[in-house]
C-alpha positions in Angstrom: 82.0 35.8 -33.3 84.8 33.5 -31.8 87.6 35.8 -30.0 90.2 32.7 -30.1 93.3 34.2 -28.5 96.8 32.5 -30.3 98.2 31.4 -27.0 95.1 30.4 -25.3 96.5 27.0 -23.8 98.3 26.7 -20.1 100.9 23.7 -19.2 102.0 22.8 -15.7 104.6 19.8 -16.3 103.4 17.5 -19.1 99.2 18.3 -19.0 98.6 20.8 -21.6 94.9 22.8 -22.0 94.3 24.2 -25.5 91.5 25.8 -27.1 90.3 24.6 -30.3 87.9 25.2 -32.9 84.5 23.0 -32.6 81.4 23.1 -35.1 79.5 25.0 -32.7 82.3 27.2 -31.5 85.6 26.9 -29.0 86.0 23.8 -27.5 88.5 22.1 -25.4 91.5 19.9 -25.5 93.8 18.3 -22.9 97.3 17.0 -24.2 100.3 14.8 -22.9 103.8 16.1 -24.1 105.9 13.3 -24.9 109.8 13.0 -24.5 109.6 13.4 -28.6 108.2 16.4 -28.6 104.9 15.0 -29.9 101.6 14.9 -27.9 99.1 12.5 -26.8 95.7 13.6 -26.4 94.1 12.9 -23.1 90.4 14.3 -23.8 88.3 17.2 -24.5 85.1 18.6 -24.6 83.6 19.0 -27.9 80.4 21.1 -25.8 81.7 22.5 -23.1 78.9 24.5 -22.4 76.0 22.2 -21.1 72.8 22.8 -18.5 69.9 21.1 -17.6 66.2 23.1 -17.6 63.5 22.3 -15.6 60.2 23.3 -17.5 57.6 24.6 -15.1 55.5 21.1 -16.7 58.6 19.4 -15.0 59.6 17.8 -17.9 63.7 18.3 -18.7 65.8 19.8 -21.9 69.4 20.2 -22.1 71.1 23.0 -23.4 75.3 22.5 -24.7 77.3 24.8 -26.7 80.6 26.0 -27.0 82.7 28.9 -25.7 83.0 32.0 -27.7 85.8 34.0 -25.8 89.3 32.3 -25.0 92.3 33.7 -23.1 95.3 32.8 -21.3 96.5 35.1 -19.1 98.6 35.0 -15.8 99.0 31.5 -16.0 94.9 30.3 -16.3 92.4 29.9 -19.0 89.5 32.3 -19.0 86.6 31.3 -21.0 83.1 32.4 -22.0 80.1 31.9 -23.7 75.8 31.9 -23.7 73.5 29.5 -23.8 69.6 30.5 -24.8 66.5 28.3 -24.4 63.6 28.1 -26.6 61.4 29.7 -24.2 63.6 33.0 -24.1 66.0 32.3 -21.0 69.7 33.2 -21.3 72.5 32.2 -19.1 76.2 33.2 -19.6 78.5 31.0 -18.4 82.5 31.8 -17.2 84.7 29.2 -16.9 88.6 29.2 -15.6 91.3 26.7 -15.6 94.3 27.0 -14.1 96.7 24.2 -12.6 95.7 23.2 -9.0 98.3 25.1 -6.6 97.6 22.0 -4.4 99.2 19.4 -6.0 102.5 19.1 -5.6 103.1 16.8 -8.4 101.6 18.9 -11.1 99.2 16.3 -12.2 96.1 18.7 -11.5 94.0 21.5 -12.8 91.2 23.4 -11.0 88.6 24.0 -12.9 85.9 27.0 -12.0 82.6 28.2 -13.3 80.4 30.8 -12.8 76.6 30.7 -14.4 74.9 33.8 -14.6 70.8 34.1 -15.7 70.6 37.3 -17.6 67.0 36.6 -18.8 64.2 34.4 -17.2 62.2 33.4 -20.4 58.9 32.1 -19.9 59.0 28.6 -19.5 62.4 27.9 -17.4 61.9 26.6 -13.8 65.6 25.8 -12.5 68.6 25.4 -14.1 71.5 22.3 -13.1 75.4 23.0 -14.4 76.6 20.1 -16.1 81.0 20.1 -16.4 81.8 17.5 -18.0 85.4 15.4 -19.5 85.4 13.0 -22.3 88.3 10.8 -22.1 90.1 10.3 -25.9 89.7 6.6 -25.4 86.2 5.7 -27.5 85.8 2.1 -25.3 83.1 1.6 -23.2 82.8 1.5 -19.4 83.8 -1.8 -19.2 86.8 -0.8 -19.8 87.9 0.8 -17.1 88.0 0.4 -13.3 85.9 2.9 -11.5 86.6 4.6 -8.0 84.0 6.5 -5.7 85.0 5.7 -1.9 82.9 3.4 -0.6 80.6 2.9 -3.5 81.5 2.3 -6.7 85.1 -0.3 -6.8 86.7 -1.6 -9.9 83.6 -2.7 -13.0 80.6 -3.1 -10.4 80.6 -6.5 -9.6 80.0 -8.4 -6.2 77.4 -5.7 -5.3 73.3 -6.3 -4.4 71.0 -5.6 -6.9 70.0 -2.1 -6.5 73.3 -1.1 -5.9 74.2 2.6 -7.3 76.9 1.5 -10.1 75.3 -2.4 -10.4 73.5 -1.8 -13.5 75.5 -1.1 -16.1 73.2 -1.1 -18.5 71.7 2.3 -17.2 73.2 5.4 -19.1 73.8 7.5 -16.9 75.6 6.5 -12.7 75.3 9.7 -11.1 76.3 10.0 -7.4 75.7 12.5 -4.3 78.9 13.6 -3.2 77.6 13.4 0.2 78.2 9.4 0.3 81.6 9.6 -0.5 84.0 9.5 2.3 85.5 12.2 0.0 84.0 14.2 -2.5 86.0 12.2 -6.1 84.9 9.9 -9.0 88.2 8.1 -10.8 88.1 6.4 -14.3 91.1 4.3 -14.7 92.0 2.4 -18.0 92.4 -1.1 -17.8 94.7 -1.5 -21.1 96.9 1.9 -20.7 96.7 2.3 -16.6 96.4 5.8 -17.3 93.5 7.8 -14.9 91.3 10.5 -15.2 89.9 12.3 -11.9 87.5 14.4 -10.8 86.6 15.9 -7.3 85.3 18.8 -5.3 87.4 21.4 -5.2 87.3 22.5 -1.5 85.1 23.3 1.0 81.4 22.0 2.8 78.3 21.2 0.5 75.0 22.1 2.7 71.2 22.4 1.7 67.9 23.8 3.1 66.2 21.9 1.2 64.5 18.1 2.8 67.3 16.3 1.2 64.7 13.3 1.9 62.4 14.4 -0.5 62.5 12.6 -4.2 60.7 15.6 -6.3 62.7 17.6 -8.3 63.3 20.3 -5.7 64.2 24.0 -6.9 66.0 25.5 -4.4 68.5 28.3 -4.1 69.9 27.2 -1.1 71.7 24.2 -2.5 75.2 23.6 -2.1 76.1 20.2 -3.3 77.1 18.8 -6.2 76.9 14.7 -8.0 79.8 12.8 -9.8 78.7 10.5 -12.4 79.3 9.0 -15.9 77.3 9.2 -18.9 77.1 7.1 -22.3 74.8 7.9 -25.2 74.2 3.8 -25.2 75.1 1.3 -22.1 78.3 0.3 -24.9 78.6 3.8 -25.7 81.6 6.4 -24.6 81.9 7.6 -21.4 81.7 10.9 -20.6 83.0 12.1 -17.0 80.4 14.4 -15.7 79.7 16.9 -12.3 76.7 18.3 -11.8 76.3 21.2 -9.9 73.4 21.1 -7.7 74.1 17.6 -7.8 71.5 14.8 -9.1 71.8 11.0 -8.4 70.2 8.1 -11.0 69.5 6.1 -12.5 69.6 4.6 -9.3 69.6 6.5 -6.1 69.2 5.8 -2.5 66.5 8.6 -1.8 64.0 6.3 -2.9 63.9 3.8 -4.9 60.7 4.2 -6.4 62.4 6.9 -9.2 65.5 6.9 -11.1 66.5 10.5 -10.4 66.3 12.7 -7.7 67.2 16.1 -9.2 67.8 19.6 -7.1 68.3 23.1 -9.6 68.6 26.3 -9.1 65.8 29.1 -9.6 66.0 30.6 -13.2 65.7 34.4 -12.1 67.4 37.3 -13.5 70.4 38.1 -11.7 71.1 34.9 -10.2 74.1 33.2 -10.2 76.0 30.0 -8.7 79.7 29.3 -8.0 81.1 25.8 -7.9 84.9 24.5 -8.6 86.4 20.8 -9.6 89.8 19.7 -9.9 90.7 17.0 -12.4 93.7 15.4 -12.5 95.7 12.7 -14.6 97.7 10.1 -13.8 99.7 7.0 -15.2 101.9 6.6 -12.3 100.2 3.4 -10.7 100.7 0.1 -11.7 97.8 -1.4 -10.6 94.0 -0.6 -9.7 95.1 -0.4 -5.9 97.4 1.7 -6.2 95.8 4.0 -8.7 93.0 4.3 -5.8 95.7 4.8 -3.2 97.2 7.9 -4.9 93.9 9.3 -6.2 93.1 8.5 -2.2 95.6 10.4 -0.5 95.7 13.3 -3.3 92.2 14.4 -1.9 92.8 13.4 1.8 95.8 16.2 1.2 93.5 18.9 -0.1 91.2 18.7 2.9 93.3 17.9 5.7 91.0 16.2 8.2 91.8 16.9 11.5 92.2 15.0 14.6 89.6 16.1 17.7 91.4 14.8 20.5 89.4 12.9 23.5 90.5 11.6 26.5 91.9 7.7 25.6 92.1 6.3 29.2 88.7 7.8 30.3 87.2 5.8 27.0 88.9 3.2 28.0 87.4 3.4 31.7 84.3 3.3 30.2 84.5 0.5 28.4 85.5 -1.4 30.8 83.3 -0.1 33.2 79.8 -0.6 30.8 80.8 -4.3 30.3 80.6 -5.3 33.9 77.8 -3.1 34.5 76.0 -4.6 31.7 77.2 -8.5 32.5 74.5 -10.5 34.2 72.9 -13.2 34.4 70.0 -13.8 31.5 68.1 -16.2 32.7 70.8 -18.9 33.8 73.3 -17.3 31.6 76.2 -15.1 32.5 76.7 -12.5 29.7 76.1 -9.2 28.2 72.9 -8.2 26.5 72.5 -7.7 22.4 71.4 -4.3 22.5 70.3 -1.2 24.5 68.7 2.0 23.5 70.1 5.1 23.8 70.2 7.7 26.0 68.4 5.6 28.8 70.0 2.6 28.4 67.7 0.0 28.5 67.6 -3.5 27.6 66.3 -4.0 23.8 67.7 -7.4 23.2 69.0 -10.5 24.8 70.6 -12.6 22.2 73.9 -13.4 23.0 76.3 -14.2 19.5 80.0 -15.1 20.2 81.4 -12.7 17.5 80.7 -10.2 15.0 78.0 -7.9 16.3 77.6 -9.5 19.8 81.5 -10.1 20.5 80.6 -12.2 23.7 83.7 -14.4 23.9 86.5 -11.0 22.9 84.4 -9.0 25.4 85.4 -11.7 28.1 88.9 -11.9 27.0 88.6 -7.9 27.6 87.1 -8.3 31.0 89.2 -11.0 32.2 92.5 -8.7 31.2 91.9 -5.8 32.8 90.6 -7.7 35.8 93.7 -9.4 36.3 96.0 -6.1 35.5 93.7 -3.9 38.0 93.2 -6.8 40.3 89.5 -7.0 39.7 88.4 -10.2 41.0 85.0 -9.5 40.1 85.4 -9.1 36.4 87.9 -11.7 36.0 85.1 -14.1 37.1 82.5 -12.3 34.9 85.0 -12.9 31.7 85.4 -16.2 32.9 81.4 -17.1 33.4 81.1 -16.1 29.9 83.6 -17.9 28.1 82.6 -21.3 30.5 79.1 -21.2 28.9 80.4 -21.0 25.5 82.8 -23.9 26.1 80.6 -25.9 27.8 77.5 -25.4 25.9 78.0 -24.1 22.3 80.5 -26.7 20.6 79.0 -29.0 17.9 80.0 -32.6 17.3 81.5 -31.8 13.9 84.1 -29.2 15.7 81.8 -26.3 14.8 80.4 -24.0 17.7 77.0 -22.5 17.5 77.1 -19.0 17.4 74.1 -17.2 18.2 72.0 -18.0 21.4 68.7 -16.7 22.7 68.8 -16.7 26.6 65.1 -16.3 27.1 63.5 -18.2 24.0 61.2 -21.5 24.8 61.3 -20.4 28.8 65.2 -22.1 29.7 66.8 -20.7 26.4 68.2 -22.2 23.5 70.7 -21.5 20.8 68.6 -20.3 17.6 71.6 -21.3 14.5 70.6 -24.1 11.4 74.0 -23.1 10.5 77.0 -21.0 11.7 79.1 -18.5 9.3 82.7 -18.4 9.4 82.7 -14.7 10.3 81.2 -14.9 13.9 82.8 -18.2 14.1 86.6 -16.9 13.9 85.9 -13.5 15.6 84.4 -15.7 18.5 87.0 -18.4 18.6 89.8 -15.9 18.9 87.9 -14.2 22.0 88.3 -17.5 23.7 91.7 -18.6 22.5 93.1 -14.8 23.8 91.0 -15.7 27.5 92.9 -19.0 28.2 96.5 -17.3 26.7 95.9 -14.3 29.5 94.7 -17.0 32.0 97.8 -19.0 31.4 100.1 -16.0 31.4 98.9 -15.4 35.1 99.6 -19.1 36.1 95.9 -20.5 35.4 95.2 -23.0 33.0 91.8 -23.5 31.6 92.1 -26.7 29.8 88.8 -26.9 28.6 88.8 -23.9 26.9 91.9 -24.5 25.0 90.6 -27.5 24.0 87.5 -25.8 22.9 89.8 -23.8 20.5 91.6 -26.6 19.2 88.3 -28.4 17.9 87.4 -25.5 16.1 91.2 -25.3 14.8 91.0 -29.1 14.0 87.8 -28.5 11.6 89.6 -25.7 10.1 93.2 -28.0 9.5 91.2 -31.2 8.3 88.2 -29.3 6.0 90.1 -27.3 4.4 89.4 -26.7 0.2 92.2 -28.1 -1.9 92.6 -24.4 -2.8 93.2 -23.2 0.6 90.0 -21.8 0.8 86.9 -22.4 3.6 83.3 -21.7 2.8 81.2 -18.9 3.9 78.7 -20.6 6.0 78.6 -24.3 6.8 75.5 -26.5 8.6 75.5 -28.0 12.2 77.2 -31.1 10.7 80.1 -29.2 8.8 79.3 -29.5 5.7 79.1 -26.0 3.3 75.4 -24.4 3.3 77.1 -21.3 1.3 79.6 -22.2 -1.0 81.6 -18.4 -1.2 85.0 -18.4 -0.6 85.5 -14.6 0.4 85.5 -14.9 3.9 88.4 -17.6 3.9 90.8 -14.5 5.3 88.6 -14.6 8.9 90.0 -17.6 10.3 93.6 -17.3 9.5 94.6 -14.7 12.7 93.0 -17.0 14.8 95.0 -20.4 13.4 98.2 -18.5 13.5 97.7 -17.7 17.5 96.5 -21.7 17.6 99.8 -22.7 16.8 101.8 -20.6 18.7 99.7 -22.1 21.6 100.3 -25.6 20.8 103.1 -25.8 18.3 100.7 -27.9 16.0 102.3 -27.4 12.6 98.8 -27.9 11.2 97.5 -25.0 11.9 100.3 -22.8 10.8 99.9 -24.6 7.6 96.3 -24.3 6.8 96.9 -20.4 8.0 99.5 -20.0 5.1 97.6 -22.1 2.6 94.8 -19.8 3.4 96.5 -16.7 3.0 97.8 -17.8 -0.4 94.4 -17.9 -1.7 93.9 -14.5 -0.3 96.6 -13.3 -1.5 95.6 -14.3 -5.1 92.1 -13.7 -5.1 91.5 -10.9 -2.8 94.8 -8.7 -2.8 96.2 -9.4 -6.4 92.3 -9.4 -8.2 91.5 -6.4 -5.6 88.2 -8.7 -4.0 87.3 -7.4 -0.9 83.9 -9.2 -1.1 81.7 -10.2 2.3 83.1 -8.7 5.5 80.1 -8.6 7.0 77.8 -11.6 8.2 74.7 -9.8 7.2 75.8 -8.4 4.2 75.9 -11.6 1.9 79.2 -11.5 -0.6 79.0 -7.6 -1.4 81.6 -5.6 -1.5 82.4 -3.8 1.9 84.5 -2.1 4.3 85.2 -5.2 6.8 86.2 -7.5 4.1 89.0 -5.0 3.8 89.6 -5.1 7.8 89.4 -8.6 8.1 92.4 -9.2 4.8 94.4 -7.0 7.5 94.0 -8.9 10.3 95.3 -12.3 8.4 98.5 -10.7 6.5 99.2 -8.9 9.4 99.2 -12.1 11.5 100.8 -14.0 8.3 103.5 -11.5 7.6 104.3 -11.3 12.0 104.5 -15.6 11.9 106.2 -15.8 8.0 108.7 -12.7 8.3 108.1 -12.7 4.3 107.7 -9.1 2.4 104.9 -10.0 0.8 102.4 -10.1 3.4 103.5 -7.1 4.6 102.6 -5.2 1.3 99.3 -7.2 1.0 98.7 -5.8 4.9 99.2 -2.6 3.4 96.9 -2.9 0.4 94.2 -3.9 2.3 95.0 -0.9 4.9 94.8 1.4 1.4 91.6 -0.1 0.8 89.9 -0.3 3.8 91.3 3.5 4.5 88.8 4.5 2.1 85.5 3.9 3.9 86.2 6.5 6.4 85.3 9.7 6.0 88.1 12.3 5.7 86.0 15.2 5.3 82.7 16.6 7.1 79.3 18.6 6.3 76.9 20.1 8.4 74.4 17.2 9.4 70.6 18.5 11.1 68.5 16.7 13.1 65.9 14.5 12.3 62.4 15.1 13.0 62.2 12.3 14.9 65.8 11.9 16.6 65.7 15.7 17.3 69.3 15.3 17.7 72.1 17.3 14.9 75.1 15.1 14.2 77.3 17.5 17.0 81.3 15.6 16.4 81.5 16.0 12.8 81.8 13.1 10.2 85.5 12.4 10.0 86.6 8.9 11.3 83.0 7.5 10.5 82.7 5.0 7.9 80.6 3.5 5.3 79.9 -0.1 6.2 78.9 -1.8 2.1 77.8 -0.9 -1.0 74.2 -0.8 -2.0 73.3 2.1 1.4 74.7 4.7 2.7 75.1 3.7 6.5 77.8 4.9 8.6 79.0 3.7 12.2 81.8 3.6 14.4 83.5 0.3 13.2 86.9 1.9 12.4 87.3 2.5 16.1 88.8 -1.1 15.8 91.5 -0.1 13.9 94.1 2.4 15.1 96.6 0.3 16.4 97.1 -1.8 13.1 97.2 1.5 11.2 99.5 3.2 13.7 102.2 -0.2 13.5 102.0 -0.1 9.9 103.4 3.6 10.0 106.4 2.1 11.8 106.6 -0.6 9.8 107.1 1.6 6.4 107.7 5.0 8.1 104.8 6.2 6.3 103.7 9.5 8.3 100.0 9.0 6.4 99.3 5.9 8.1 100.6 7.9 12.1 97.5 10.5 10.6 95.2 7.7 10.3 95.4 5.9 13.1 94.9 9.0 15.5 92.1 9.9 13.4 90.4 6.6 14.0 91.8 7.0 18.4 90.4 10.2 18.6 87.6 11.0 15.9 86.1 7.2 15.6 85.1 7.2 19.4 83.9 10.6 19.2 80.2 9.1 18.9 81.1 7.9 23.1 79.6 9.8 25.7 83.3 10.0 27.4 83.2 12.9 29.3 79.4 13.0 30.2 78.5 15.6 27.1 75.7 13.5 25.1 73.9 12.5 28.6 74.0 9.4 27.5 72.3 6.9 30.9 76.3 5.6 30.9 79.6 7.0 30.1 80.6 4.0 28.3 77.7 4.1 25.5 78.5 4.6 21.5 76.1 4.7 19.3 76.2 2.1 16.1 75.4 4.5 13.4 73.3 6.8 11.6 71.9 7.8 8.4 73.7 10.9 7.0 74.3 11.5 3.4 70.9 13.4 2.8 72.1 15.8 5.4 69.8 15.2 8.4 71.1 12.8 11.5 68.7 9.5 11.5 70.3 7.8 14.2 69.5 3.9 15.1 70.0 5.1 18.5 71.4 1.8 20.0 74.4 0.6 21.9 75.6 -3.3 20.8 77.9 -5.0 22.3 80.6 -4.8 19.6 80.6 -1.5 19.6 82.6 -1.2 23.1 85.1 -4.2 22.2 85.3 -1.9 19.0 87.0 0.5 21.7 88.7 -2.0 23.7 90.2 -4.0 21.0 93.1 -1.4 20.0 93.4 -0.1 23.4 94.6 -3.3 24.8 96.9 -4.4 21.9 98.8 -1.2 22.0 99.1 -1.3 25.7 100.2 -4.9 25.7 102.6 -4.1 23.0 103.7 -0.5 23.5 103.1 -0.3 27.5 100.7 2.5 26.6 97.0 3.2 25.7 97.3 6.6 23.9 99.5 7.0 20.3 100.3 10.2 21.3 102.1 9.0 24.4 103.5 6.2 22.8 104.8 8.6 20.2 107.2 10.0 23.1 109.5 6.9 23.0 112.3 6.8 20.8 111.8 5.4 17.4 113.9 2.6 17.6 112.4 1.6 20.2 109.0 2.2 19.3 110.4 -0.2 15.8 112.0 -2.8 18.2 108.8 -2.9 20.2 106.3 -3.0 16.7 108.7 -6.2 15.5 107.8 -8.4 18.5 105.7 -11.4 17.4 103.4 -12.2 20.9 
């Protein structure tokens, strides 16, 4: 019989919980008091009961229900009731609501159960928890934007094929929680603006279990749990769902030769499991971004990551140090190798590429600044060997350079490109155009390689889309051989610094025309689509870095507001690749090696895998100069998070025995819980490092934020406000 108690309902602020009556007992309610007294209704659960069964034929049933015991007492809801399968097996399940003494704002509620097995039965295997939320909305997904860090962004589009959330004609999108940079799925209404959230409530999820493994696995020592959503039809209504130990389909990235990979629980008298969610609703933002940006930093409160410290300078060293260890001459050609294995070091690859993941030309700009502010002869001259080749040997009739070259192909070497992408292009062009400015600032002019620069900048001025956009990829004569627009953000830094070299209006023109595409199609229609060479047009983290590299630069040349907030956007964006929480990671049969520094400061590189590196290391002195540009103290949090925890993968003070003290590993496999390393240094990886180092020193006098952070403010503003 129902025990419905008369107050059974809790408030905190507006958000009301009510029991109600259901045909198959109590069920739940969540409502909105409005000014008028009246209420909206935000959702409910009309079975708020619900587990999966795994027969012992392996075949699945589902058993829902409703509560039947309801209280409110001492501020929470405490509710009750049994579910019984066919084949004899009970489970009673306690659930409790209360609002989330963690959000300030009063938006949340944490939401606990507990699932007991009483009986066993005869035919029950293992047992999954399902909590689920149905928004009051009946629309369908398409309806709404969708938020899962570094996975699921806005309705699915501009993702591969095979992409968790690119289907949406699958039922059911169900996701690890190990993939997301932190543990939260976020439905947000496109018509009302209003969101609905879900997310782990606290701690570490951990297994015993070969997380590798596809079978249905029942296993007592899971600790995980899966956000997803489910419709009854692809058009149908969405349900919010958590399961609890967790289950990812209809497509997962375990193996794609299945749908599902499912984990349970043992069905066993007298066991139990514990798991806890907080959902939370909001109609504060006014747009998708910053609907992410709160739902973001709501979770990034909760579990606090914090920074391990390392030594900055002694990175820095190292750096320095592995790139003139590592520059020789390749068969004729003065440069640094493609790639080396870890720990011993060893040569793996030759290829040199002048940007993006071989970095040749920024290296040398690297190399020849430090040389001329230590008084290094020797690596002035290797810089300067390595942006010569480039200028004298790469640079195409049209104005385009060839980008990727093979030192020991066909016996005297030979550059490998049928085309050139715009990515490598601009990251590459930029390396040489910051060589000649330090060259020049010491009193030597290389001519030639300003020139070199301003043929690139001239293609860029004179082929430029009526829109303002560039292509993706164009051939050896200039002309488009990929006719996406996404990556027109790359080349506008670069143009922005060509001016100011040469006081060609031009350039600065084609930079702002440029950014006013990306401003419309990438900030305003939230697009950050094709960072990555080798990722073609998907959504990804580097598309997010490269937007704020050009409104940084636009907003430093322009002075106007608006580029600043687009700069920030993208930061809010980009911010949420990187992991901000951690989980016990073991070593891989084959790498032998457990994942030692923790997870916080990696990132996700794309949608469509779950890969993590180091790539944020590149980013700590934008996010630092954006705190003093707002006075934002998340964005101060951020950027020592990605000085410190980002480079934690370097062997900087000798601990991972690495065969140099200036190595860093790419990245690894780590969402199924075991450390599958590539175990490879690439040359990127170190200008990664170098990169912020040097900017905040040029800018601040000082490597480290934390020493930086010991001059006054106004100082540290007057010093952030500079355009050089």
């Amino acid at each position: 019989m129902n025990q419905l108690h008369t107050k059974a309902a809790i408030q905190a602020r507006q958000t009301i919980w009510r029991v109600e009556e259901g045909s198959r007992g109590l069920l739940l309610a969540c409502y909105r008091a409005l000014d008028d007294e009246a209420e909206e209704r935000l959702g409910f659960q009309p079975e708020p009961l619900s587990l999966w069964i795994k027969r012992q034929d392996g075949t699945a049933a589902e058993l829902t229900g409703g509560y039947d015991r309801a209280e409110a007492a001492d501020g929470c809801l405490r509710l009750s009731g049994t579910l019984r399968s066919d084949s004899g097996a009970t489970f009673r399940i306690e659930d409790t609501i209360l609002p989330f003494s963690g959000d300030p704002d009063g938006l949340s509620f944490e939401w606990s159960r507990e699932v007991h097995v009483e009986t066993a039965g005869e035919d029950a295997e293992g047992f999954t928890s399902r909590l689920s939320f149905y928004p009051q909305s009946e629309q369908s997904l398409h309806e709404y934007d969708a938020f899962a860090p570094g996975v699921w962004y806005g309705g699915g589009g501009n993702v591969v094929g095979g992409a968790i959330a690119s289907n949406y004609g699958h039922c059911d999108i169900h996701i690890r929680e190990m993939r997301l940079p932190l543990p939260l799925l976020m439905l947000r209404d496109k018509h009302t603006g209003a969101t609905v959230s879900i997310s782990r409530a606290g701690g570490q999820p951990s297994s015993g279990a070969d997380e590798t493994d596809p079978e249905w696995l029942v296993d007592e020592s899971v600790r995980f749990g899966s956000f997803g959503v489910h419709r009854p039809t692809p058009e149908g209504r969405v349900r919010l769902d958590y399961l609890y130990p967790g289950w990812e389909g209809e497509i997962n990235y375990v193996s794609r030769s299945v749908p599902w990979v499912r984990r349970s629980h043992p069905v066993r008298a007298g066991f139990s499991h514990r798991f806890s969610i907080v959902i939370r609703f909001d109609d504060g933002a006014s747009t998708f971004s910053e609907a992410i940006t709160r739902e973001w930093r709501s979770v990034f409160a909760r579990f606090r990551p914090q920074v391990e410290r390392l030594d900055v300078q002694a990175l820095y060293d190292n750096g320095l140090k592995l790139l003139g260890d590592y520059c020789q001459d390749y068969n004729g050609v003065v440069g640094l190798p493609f790639k080396t294995s870890l720990p011993d070091g060893e040569i793996t690859g030759n290829a040199m590429v002048m940007g993006f993941v071989g970095q040749q030309l920024p290296a040398a700009y690297q190399m020849i600044r430090h040389g001329l502010r230590s008084s290094d002869q020797t690596l002035v001259d290797q810089g300067s060997a390595i942006v010569d080749f480039w200028v004298n040997r790469s640079m195409t009739d049209c104005g385009l350079p060839k980008t990727w070259y093979e030192p020991y192909w066909e016996e005297t070497g030979i550059f490998t490109n049928r085309d050139v992408d715009l990515r490598t292009m601009s990251d590459g062009m930029e390396g040489a155009l910051d060589a000649y400015n330090v060259l020049a600032d010491a009193g030597e002019r290389r001519d030639a390689w300003l020139g070199f620069a301003v043929r690139f900048g001239d293609f860029l001025a004179d082929n430029q889309n009526e829109d303002g956009s560039y292509f993706r990829l164009y051939d050896l004569e200039g002309k488009p051989a990929h006719e996406g627009k996404f990556n027109t953000s790359n080349p506008i830094r670069f143009l922005l610094r060509l001016h100011r070299v040469t006081g060609d209006e031009r350039y600065l023109a084609a930079a702002v025309a440029a950014g006013e595409f990306c401003y419309e199609h990438v900030y305003a229609k939230f697009q950050y689509v094709g960072g990555t060479s080798d990722n073609d047009n998907t959504v990804d983290k580097e598309a997010g870095t490269m937007a704020m590299n050009a409104f940084l630069a636009l907003y430093e040349a322009t002075g106007e507001p608006k580029w600043l907030e687009a700069f920030r956007a993208a930061a809010d964006y980009t911010e949420t690749w990187v992991f901000a929480w951690s989980y016990p990671v073991a070593a891989d049969r084959q790498s032998g090696t457990p994942l030692t520094d923790g997870l916080i400061g990696r990132s996700l590189v794309a949608t469509g895998h779950s890969y993590v590196d180091m790539y944020m290391a590149y980013k700590p002195a934008q996010y630092y100069r954006l705190y003093l540009f707002t006075g934002d103290e998340h964005y101060l949090q951020v950027a020592l998070l990605l000085q410190h925890n980002a480079n934690r993968p370097a062997d900087w003070d000798g601990g991972k025995g690495y065969s140099h003290r200036g190595f860093i590993e790419e990245g690894a496999g780590v969402a199924e819980m075991v450390y599958r390393p590539i175990g490879v240094w690439l040359a990127w990886c170190t200008v990664a490092q170098l990169e912020p180092l040097s900017e905040l020193e040029e800018r601040f006098g000082r490597l480290a934020i934390d020493e930086i952070e010991r001059l006054p403010l106004a100082e540290r503003i007057r010093l952030n406000s500079i355009n050089f």
